[in-house]
C-alpha positions as CSV (number, residue, x, y, z in Angstrom):
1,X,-80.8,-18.2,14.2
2,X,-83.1,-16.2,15.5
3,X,-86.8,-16.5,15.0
4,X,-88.5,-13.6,12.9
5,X,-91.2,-11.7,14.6
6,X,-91.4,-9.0,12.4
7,X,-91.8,-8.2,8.8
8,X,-91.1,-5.5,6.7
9,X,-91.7,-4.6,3.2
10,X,-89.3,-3.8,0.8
11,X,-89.0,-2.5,-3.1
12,X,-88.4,-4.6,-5.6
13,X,-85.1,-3.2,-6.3
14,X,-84.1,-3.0,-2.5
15,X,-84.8,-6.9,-2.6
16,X,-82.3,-7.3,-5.7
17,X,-79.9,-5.3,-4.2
18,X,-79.7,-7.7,-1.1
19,X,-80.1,-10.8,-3.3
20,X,-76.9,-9.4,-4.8
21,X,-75.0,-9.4,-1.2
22,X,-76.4,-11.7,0.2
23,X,-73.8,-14.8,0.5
24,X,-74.6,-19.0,0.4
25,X,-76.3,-19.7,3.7
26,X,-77.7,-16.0,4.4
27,X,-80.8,-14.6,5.7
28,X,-82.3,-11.4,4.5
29,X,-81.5,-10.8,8.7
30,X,-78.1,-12.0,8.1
31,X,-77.3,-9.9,5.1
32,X,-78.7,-6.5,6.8
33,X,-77.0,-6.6,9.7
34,X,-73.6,-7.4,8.0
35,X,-74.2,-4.4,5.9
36,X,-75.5,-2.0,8.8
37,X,-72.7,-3.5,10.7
38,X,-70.2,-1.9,7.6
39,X,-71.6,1.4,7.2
40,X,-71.4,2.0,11.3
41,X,-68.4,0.7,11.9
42,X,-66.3,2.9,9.3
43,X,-62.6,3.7,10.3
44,X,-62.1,7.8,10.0
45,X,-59.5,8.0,7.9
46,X,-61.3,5.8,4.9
47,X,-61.3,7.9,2.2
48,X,-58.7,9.8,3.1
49,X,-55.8,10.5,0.0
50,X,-58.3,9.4,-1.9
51,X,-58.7,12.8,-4.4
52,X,-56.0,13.8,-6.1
53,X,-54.5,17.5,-5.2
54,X,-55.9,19.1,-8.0
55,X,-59.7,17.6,-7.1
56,X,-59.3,18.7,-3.9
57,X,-58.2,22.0,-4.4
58,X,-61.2,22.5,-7.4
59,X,-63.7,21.6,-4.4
60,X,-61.7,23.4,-2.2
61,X,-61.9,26.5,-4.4
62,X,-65.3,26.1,-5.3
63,X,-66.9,26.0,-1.5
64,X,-65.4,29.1,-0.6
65,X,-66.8,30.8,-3.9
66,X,-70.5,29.3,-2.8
67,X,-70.1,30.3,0.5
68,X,-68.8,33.9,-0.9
69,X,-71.8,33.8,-3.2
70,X,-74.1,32.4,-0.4
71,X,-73.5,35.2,1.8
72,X,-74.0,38.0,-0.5
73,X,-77.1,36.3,-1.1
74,X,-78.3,36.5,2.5
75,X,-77.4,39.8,2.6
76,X,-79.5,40.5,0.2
77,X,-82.4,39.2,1.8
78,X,-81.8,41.1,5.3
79,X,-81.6,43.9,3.4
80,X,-84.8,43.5,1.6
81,X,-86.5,42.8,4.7
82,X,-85.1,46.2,6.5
């Protein structure tokens, strides 16, 4: 294990979220790395199947109508500015 030479400060409730990770035998060291170690090394297809068809369709639907809505806006704008 590897000698600290740093420290950093942390919330109270960032230091009970790693108490609650952290396993028998682990350093606060050990138990970031294993998580920043999880959230890197993320496969591309988690997640995917994981909305139903009708979820996916509602958000599907629902980007297009604010991106409609999101350019009419903009246009607005340029043509206040002209």
């Amino acid at each position: 294990m590897a000698t600290a030479n740093e420290q950093i400060r942390v919330s109270d409730r960032v230091k009970r979220a790693l108490d609650r990770r952290r396993r028998e035998g682990e350093s606060y060291n050990d138990v970031l790395e294993r998580v920043l170690e999880e959230r890197t090394e993320g496969n591309f297809y988690d997640g995917f199947g994981i909305l139903s068809d009708e979820t996916a369709d509602w958000i599907r639907e629902n980007r297009e109508e604010a991106k409609t809505k999101r350019k009419q806006r903009m246009g607005q704008v340029t043509n206040e500015d002209t």
